[in-house]
PDBQT receptor file of N, H, CA, C and O in Angstrom, charges set to zero:
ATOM      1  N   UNK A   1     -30.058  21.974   4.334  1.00  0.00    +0.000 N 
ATOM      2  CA  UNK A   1     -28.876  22.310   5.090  1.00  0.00    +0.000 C 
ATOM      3  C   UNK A   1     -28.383  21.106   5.901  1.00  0.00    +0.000 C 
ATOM      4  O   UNK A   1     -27.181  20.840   5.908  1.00  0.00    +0.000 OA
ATOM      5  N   UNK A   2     -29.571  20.122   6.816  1.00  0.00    +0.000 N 
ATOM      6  H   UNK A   2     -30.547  20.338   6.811  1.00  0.00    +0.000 HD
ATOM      7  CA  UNK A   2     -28.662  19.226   7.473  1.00  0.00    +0.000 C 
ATOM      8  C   UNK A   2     -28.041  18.029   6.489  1.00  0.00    +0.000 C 
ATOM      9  O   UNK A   2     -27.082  17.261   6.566  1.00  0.00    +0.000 OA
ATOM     10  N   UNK A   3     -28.913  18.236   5.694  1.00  0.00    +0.000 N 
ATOM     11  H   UNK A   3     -29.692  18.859   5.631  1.00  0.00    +0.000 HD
ATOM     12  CA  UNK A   3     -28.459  17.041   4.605  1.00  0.00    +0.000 C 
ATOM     13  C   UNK A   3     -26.912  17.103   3.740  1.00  0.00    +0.000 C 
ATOM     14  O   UNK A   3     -26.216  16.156   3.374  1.00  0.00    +0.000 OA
ATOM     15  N   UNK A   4     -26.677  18.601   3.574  1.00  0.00    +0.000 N 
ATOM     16  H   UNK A   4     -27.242  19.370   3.871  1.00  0.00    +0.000 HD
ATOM     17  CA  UNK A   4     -25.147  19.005   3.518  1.00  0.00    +0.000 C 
ATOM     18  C   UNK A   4     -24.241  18.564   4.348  1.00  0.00    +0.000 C 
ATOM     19  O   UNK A   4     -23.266  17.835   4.167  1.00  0.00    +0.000 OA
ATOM     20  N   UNK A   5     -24.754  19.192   5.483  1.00  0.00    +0.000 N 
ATOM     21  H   UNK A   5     -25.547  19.784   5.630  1.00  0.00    +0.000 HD
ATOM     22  CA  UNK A   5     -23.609  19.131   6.692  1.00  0.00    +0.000 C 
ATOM     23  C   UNK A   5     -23.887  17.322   7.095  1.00  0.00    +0.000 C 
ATOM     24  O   UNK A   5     -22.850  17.031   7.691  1.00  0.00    +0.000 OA
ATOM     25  N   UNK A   6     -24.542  16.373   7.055  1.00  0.00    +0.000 N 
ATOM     26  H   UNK A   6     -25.384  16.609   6.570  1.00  0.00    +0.000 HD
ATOM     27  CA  UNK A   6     -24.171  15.352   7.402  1.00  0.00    +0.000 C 
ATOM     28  C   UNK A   6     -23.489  14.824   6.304  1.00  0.00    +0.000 C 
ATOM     29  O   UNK A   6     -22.403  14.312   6.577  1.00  0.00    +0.000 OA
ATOM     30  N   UNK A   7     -23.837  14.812   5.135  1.00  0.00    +0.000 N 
ATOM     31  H   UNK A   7     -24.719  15.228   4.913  1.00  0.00    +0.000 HD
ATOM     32  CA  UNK A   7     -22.709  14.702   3.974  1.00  0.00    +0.000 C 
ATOM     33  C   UNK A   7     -21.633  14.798   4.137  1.00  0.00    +0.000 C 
ATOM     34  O   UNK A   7     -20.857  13.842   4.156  1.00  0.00    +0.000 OA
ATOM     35  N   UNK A   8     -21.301  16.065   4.305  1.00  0.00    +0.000 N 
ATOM     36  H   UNK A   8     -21.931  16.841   4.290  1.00  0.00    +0.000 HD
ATOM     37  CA  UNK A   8     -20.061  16.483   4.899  1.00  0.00    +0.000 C 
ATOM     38  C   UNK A   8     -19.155  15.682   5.775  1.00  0.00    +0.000 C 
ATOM     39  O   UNK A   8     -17.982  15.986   5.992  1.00  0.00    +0.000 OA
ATOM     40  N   UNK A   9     -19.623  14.890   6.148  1.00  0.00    +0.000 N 
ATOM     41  H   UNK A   9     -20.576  14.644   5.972  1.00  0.00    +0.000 HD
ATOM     42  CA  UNK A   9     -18.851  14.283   7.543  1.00  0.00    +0.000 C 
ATOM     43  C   UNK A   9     -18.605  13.015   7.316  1.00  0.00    +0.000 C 
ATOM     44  O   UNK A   9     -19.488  12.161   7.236  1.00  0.00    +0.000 OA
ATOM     45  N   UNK A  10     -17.507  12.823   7.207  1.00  0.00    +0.000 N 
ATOM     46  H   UNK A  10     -16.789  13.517   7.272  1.00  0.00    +0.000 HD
ATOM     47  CA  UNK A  10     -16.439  11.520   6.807  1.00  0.00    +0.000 C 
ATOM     48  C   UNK A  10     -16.836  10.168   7.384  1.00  0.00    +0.000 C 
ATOM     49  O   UNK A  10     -17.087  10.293   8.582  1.00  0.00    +0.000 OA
ATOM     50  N   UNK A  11     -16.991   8.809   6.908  1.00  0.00    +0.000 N 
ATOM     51  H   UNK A  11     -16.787   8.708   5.934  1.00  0.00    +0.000 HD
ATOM     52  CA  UNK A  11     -17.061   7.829   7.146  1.00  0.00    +0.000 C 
ATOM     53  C   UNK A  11     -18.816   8.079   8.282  1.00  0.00    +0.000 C 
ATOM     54  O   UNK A  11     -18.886   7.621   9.422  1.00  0.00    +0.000 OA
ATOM     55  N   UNK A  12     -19.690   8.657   7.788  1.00  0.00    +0.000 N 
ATOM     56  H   UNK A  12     -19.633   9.029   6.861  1.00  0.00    +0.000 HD
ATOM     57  CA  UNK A  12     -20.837   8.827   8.813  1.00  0.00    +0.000 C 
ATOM     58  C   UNK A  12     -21.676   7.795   8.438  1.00  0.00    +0.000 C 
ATOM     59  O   UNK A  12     -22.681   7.696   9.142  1.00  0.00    +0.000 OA
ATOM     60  N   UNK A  13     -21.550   6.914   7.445  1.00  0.00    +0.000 N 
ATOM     61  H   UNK A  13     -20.733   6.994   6.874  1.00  0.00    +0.000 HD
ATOM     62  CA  UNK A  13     -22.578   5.934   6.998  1.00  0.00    +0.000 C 
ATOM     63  C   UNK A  13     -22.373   4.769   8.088  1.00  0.00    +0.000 C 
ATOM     64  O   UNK A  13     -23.207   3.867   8.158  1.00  0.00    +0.000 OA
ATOM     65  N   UNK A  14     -21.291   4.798   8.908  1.00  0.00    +0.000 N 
ATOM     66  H   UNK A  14     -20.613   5.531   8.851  1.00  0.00    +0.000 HD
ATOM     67  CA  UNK A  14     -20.656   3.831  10.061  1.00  0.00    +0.000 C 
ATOM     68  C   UNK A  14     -21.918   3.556  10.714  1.00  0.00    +0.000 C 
ATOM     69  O   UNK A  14     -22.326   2.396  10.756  1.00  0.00    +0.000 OA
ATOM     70  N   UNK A  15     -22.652   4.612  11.286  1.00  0.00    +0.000 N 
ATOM     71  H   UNK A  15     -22.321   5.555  11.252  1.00  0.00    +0.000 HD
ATOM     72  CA  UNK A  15     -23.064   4.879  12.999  1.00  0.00    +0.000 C 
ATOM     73  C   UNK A  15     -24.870   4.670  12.483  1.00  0.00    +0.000 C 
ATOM     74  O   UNK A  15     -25.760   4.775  13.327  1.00  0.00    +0.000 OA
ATOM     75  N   UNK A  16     -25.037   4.507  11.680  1.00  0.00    +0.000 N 
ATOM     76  H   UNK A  16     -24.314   4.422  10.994  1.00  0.00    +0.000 HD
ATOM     77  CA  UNK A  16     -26.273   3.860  11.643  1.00  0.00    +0.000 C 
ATOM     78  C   UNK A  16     -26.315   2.103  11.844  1.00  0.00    +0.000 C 
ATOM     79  O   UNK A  16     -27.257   1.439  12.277  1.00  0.00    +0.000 OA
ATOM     80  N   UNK A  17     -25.084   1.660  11.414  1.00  0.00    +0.000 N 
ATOM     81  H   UNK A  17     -24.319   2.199  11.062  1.00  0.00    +0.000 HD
ATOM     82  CA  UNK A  17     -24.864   0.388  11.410  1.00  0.00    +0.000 C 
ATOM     83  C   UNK A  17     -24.406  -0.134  12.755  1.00  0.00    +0.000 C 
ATOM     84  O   UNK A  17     -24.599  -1.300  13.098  1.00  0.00    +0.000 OA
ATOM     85  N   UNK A  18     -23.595   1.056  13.748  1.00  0.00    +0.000 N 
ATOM     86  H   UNK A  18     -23.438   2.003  13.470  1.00  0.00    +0.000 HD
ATOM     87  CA  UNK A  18     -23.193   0.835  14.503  1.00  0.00    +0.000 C 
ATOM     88  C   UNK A  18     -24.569   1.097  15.664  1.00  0.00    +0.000 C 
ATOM     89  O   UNK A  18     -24.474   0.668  16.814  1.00  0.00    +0.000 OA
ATOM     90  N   UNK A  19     -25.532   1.676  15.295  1.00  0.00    +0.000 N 
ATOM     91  H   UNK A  19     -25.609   2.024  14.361  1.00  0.00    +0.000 HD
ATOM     92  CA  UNK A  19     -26.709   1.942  16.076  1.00  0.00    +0.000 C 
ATOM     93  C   UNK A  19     -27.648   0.502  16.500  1.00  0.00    +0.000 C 
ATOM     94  O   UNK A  19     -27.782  -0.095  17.568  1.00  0.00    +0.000 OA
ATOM     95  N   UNK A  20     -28.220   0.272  15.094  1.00  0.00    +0.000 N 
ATOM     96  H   UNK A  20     -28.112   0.758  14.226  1.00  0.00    +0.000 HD
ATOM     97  CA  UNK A  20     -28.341  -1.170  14.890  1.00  0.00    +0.000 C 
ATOM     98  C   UNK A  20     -28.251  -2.178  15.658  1.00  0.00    +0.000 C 
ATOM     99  O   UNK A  20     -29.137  -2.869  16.161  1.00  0.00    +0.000 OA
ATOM    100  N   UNK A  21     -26.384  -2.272  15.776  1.00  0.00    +0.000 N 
ATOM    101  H   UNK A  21     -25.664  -1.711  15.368  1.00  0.00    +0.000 HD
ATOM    102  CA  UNK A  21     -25.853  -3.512  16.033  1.00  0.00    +0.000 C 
ATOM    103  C   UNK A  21     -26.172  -3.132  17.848  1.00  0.00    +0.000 C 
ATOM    104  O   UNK A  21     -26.379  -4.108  18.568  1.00  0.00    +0.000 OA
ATOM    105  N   UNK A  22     -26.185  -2.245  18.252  1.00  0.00    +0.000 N 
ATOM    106  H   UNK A  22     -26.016  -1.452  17.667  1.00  0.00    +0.000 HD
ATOM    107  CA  UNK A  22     -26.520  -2.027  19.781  1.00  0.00    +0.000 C 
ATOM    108  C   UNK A  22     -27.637  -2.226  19.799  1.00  0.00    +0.000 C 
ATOM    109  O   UNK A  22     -27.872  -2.989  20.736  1.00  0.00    +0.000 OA
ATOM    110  N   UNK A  23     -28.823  -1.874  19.089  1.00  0.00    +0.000 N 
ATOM    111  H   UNK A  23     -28.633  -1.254  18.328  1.00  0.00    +0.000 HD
ATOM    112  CA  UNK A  23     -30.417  -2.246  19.060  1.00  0.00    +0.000 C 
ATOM    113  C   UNK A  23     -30.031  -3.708  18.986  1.00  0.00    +0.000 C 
ATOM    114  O   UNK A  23     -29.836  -4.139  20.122  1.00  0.00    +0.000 OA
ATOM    115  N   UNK A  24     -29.857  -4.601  18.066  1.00  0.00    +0.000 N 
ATOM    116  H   UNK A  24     -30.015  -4.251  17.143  1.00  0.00    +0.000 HD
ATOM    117  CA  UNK A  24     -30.122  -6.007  17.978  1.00  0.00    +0.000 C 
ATOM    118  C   UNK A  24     -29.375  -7.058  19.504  1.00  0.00    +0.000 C 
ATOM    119  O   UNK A  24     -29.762  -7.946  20.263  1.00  0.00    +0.000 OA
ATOM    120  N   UNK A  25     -27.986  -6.144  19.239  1.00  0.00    +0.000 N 
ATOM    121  H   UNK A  25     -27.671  -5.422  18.622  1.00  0.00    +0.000 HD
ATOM    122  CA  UNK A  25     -27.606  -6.561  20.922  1.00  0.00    +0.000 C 
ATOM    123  C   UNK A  25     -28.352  -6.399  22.060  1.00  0.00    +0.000 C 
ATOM    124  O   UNK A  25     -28.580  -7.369  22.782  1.00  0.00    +0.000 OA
ATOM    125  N   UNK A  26     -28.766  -5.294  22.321  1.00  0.00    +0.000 N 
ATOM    126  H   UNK A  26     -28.581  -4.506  21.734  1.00  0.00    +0.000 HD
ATOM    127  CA  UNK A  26     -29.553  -5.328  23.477  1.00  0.00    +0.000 C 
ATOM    128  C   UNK A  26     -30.870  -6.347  23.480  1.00  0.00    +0.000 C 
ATOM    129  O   UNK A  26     -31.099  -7.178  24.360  1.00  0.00    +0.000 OA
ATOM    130  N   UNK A  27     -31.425  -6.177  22.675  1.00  0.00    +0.000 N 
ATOM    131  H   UNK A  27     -31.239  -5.502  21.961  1.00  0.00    +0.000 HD
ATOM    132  CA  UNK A  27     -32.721  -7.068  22.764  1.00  0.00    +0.000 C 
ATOM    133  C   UNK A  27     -32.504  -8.377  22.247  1.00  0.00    +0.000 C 
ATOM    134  O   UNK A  27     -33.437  -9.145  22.485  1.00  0.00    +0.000 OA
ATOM    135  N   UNK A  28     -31.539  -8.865  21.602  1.00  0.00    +0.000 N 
ATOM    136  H   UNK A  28     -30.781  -8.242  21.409  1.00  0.00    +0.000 HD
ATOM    137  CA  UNK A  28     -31.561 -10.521  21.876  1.00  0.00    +0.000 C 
ATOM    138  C   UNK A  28     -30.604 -10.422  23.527  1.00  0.00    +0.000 C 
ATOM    139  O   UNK A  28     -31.053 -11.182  24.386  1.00  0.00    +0.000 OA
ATOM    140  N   UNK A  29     -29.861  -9.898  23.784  1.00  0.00    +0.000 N 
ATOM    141  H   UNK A  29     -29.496  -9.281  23.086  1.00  0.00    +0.000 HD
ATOM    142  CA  UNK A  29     -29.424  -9.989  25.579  1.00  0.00    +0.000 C 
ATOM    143  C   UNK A  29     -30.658 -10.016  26.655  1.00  0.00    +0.000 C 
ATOM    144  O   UNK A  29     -30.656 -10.679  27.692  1.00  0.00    +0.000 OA
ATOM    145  N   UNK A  30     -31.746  -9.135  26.185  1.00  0.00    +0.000 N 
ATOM    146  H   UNK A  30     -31.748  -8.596  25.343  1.00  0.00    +0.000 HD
ATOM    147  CA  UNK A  30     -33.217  -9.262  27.353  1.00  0.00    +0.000 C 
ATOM    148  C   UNK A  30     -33.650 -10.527  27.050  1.00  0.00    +0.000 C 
ATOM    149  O   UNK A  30     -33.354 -11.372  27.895  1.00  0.00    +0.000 OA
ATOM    150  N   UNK A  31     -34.274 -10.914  26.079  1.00  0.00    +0.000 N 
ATOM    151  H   UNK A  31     -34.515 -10.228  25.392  1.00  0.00    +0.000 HD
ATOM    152  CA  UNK A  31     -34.605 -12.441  25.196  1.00  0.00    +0.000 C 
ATOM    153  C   UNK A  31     -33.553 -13.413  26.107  1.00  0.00    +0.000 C 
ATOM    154  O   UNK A  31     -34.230 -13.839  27.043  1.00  0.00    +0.000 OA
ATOM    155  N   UNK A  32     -32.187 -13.926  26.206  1.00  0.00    +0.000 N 
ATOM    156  H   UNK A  32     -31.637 -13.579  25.446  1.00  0.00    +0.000 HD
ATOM    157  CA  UNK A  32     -31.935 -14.249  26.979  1.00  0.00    +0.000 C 
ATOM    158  C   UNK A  32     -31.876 -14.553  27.680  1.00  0.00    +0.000 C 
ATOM    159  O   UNK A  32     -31.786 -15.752  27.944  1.00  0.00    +0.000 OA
ATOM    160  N   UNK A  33     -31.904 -12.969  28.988  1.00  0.00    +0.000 N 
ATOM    161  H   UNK A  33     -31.978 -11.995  28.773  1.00  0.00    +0.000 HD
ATOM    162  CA  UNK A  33     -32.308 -13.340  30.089  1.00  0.00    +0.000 C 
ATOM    163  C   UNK A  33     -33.421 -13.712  30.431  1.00  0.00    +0.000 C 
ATOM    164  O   UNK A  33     -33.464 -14.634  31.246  1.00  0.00    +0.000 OA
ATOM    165  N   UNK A  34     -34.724 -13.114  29.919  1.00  0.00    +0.000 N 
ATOM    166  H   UNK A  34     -34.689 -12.365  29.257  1.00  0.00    +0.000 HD
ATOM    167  CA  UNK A  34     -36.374 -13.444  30.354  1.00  0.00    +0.000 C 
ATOM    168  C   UNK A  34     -36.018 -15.169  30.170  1.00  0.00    +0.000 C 
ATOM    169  O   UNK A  34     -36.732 -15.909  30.846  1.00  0.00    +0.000 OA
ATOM    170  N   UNK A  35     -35.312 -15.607  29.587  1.00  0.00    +0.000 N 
ATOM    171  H   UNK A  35     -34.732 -15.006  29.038  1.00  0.00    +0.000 HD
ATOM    172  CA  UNK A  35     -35.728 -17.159  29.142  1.00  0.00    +0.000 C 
ATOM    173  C   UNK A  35     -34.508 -17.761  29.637  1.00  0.00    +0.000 C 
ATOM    174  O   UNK A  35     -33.796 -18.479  28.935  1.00  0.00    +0.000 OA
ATOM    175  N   UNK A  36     -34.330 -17.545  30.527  1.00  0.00    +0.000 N 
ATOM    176  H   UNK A  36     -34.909 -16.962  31.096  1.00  0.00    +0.000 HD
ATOM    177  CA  UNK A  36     -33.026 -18.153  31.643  1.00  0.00    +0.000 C 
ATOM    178  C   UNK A  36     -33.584 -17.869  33.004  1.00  0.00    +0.000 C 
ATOM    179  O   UNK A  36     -33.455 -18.766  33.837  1.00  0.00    +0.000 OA
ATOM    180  N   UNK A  37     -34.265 -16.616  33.407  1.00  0.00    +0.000 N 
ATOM    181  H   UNK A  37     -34.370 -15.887  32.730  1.00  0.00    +0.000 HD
ATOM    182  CA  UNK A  37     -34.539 -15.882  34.419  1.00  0.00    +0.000 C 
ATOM    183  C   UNK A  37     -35.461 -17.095  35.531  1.00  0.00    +0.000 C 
ATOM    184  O   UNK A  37     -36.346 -17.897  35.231  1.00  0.00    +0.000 OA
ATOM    185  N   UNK A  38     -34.867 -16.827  36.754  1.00  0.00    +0.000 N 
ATOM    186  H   UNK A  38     -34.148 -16.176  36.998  1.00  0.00    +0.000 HD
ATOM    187  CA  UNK A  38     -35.259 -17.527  37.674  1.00  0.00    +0.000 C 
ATOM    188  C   UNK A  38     -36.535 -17.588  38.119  1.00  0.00    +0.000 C 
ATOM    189  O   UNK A  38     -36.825 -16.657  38.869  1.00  0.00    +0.000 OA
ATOM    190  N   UNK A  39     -37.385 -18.364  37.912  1.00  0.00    +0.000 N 
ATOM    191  H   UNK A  39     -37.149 -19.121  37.302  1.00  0.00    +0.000 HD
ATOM    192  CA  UNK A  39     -39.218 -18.532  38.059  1.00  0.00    +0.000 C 
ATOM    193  C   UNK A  39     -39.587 -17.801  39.729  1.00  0.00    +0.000 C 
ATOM    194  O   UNK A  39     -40.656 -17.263  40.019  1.00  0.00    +0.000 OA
ATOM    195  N   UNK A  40     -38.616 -17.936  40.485  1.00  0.00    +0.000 N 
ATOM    196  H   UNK A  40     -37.748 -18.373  40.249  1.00  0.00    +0.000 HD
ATOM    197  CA  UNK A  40     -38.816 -17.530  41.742  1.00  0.00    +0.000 C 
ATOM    198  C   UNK A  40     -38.981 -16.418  41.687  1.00  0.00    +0.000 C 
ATOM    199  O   UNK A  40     -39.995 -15.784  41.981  1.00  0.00    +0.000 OA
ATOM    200  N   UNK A  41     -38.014 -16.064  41.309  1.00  0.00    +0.000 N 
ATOM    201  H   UNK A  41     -37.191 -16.579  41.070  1.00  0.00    +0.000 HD
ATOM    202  CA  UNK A  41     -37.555 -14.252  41.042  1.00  0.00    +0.000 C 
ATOM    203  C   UNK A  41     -38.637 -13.106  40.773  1.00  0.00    +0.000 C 
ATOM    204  O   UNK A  41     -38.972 -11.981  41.144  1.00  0.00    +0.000 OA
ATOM    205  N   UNK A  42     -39.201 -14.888  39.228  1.00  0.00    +0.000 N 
ATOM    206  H   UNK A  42     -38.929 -15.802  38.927  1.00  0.00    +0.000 HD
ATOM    207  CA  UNK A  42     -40.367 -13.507  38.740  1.00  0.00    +0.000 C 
ATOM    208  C   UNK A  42     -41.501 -13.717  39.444  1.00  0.00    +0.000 C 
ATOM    209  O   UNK A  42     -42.389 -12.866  39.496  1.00  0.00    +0.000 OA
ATOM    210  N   UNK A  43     -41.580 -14.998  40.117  1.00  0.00    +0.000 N 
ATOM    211  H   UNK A  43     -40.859 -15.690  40.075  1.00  0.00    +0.000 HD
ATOM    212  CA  UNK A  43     -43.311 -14.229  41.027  1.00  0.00    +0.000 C 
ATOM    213  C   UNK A  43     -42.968 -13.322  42.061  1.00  0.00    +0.000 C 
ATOM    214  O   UNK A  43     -43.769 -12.422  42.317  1.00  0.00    +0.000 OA
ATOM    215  N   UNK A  44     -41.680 -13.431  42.834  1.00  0.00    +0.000 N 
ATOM    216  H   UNK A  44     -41.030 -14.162  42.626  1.00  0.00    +0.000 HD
ATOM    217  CA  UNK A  44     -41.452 -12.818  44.038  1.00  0.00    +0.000 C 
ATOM    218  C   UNK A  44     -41.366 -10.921  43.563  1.00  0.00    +0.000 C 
ATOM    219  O   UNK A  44     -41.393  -9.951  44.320  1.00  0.00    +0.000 OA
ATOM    220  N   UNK A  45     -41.298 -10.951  42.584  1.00  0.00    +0.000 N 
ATOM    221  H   UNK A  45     -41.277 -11.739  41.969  1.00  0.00    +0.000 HD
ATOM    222  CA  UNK A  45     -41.521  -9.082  41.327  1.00  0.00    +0.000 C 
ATOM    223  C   UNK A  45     -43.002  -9.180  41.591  1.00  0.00    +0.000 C 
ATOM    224  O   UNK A  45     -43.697  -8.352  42.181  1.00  0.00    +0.000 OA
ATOM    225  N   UNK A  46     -43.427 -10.496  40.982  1.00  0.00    +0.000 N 
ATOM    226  H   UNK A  46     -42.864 -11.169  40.503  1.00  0.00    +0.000 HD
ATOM    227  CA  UNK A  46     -44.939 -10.329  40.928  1.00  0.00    +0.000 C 
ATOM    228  C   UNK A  46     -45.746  -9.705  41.555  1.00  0.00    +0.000 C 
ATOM    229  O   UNK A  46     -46.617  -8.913  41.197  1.00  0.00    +0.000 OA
ATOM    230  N   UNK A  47     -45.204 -10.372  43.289  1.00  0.00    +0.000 N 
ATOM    231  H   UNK A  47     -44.496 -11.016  43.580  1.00  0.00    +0.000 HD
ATOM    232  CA  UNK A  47     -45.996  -9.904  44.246  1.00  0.00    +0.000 C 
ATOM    233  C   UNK A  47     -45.810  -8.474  44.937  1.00  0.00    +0.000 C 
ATOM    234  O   UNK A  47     -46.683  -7.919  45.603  1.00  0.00    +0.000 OA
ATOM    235  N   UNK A  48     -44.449  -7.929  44.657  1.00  0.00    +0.000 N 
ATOM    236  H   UNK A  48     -43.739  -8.380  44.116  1.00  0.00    +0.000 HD
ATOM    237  CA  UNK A  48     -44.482  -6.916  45.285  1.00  0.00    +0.000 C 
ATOM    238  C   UNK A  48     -45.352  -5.992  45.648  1.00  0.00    +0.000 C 
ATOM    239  O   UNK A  48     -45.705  -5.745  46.801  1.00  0.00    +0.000 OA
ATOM    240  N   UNK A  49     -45.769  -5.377  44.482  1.00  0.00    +0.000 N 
ATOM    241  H   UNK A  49     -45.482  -5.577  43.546  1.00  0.00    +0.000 HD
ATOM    242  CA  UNK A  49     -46.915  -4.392  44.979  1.00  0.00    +0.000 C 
ATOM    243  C   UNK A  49     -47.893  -4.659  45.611  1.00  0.00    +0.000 C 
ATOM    244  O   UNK A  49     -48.700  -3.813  45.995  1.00  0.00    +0.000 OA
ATOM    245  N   UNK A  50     -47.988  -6.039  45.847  1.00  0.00    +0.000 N 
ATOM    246  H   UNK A  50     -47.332  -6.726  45.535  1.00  0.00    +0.000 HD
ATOM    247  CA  UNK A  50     -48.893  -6.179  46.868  1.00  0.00    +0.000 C 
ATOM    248  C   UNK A  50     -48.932  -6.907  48.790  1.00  0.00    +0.000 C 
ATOM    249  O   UNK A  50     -49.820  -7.337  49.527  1.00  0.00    +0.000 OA
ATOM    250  N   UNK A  51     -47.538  -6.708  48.899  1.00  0.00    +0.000 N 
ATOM    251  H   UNK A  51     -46.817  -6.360  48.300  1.00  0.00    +0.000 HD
ATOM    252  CA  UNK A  51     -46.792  -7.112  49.870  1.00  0.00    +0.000 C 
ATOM    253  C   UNK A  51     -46.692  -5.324  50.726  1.00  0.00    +0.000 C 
ATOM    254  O   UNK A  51     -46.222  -4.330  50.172  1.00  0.00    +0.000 OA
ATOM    255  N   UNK A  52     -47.288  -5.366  52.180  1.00  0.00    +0.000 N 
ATOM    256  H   UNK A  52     -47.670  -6.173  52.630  1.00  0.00    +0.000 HD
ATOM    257  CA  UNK A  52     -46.673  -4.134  52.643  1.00  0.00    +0.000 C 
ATOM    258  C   UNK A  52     -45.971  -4.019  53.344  1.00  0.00    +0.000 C 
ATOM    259  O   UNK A  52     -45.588  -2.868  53.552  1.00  0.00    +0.000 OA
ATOM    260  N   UNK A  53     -45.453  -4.992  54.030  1.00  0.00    +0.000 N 
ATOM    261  H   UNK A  53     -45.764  -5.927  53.861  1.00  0.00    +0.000 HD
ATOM    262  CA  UNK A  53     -44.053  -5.058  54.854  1.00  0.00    +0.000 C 
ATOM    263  C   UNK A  53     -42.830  -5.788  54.387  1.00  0.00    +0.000 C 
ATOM    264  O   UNK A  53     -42.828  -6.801  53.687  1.00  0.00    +0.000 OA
ATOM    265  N   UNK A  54     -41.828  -5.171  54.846  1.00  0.00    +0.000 N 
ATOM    266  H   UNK A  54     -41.830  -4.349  55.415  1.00  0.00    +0.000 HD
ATOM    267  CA  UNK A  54     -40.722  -5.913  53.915  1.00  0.00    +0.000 C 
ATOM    268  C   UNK A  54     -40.494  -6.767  54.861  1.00  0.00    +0.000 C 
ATOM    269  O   UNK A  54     -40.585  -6.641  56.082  1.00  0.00    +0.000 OA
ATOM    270  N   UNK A  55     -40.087  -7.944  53.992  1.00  0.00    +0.000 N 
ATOM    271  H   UNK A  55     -40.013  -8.046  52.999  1.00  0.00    +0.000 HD
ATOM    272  CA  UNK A  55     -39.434  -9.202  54.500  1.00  0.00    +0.000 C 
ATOM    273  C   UNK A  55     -38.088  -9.478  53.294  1.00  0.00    +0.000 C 
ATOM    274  O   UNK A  55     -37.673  -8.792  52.360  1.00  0.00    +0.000 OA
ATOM    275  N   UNK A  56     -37.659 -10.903  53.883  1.00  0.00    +0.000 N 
ATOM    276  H   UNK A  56     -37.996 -11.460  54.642  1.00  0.00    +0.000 HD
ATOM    277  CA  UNK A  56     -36.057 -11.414  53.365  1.00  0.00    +0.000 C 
ATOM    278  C   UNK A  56     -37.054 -12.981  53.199  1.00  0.00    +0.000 C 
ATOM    279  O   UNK A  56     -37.564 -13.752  54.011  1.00  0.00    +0.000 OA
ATOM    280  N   UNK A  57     -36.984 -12.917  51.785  1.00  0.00    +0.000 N 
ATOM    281  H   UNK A  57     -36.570 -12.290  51.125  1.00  0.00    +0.000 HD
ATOM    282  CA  UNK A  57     -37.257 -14.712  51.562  1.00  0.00    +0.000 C 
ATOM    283  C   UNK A  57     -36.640 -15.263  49.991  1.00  0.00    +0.000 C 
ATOM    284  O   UNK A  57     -36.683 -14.945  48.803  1.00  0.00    +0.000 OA
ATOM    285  N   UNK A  58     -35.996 -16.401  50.982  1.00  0.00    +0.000 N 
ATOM    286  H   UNK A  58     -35.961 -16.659  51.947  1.00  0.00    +0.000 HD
ATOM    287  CA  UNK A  58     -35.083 -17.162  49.642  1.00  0.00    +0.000 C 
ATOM    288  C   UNK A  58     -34.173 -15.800  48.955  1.00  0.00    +0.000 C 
ATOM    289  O   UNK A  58     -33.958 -15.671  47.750  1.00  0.00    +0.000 OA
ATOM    290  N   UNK A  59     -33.791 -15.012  49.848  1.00  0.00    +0.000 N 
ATOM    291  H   UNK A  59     -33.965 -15.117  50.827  1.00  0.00    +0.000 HD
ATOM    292  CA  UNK A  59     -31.969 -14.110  49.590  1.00  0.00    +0.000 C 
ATOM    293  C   UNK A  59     -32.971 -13.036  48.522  1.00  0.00    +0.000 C 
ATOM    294  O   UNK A  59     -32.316 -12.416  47.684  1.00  0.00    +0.000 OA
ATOM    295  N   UNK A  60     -34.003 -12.880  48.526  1.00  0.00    +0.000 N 
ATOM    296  H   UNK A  60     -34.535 -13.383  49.206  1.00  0.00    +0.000 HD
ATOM    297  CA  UNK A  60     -35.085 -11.441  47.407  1.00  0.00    +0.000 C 
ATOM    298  C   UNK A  60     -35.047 -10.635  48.686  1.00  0.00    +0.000 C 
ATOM    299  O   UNK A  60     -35.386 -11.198  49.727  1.00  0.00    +0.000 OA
ATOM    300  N   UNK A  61     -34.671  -9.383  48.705  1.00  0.00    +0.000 N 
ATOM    301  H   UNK A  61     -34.396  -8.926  47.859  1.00  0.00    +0.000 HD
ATOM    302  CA  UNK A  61     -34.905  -8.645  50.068  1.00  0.00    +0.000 C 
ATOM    303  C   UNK A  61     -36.585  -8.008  48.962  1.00  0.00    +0.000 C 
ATOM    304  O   UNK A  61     -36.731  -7.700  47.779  1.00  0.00    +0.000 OA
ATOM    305  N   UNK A  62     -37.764  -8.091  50.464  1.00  0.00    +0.000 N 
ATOM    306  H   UNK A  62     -37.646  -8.342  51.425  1.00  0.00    +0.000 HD
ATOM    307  CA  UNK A  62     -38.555  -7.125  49.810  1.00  0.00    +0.000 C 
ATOM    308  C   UNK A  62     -38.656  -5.835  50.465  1.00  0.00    +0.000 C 
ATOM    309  O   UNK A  62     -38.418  -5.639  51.657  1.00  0.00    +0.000 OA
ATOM    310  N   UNK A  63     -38.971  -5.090  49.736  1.00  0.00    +0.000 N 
ATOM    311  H   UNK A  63     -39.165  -5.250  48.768  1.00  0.00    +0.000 HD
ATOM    312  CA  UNK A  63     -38.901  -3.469  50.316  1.00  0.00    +0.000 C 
ATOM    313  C   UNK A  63     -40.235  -2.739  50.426  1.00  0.00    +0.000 C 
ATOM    314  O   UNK A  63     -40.272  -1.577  50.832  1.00  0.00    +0.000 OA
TER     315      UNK A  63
């Protein structure tokens, strides 16, 4: 039955391709950023969980 009814439905071979092209976009866009991303940034993530008061250093608010 679903195999009818997606049959059925005009130009549907689109949206797998169009699925795709959002999968491959998104993850070469993370790739990207991780490899542009500011070294500060990522230890100052690093440390969070182990920081218990918030402070403001180099414009990272910590929380």
């Amino acid at each position: 039955m679903k195999k009818e009814l997606l049959s059925s439905i005009e130009n549907i071979e689109i949206y797998p391709i169009i699925s795709l092209l959002i999968f491959v976009t998104f993850f070469i866009g993370m790739f990207i950023w991780v490899i542009n991303v500011d070294k500060k940034y990522v230890d100052h993530m690093k440390e969070m969980p182990f920081n218990d008061e918030p402070q403001n250093i180099d414009g990272y608010e910590k929380v």
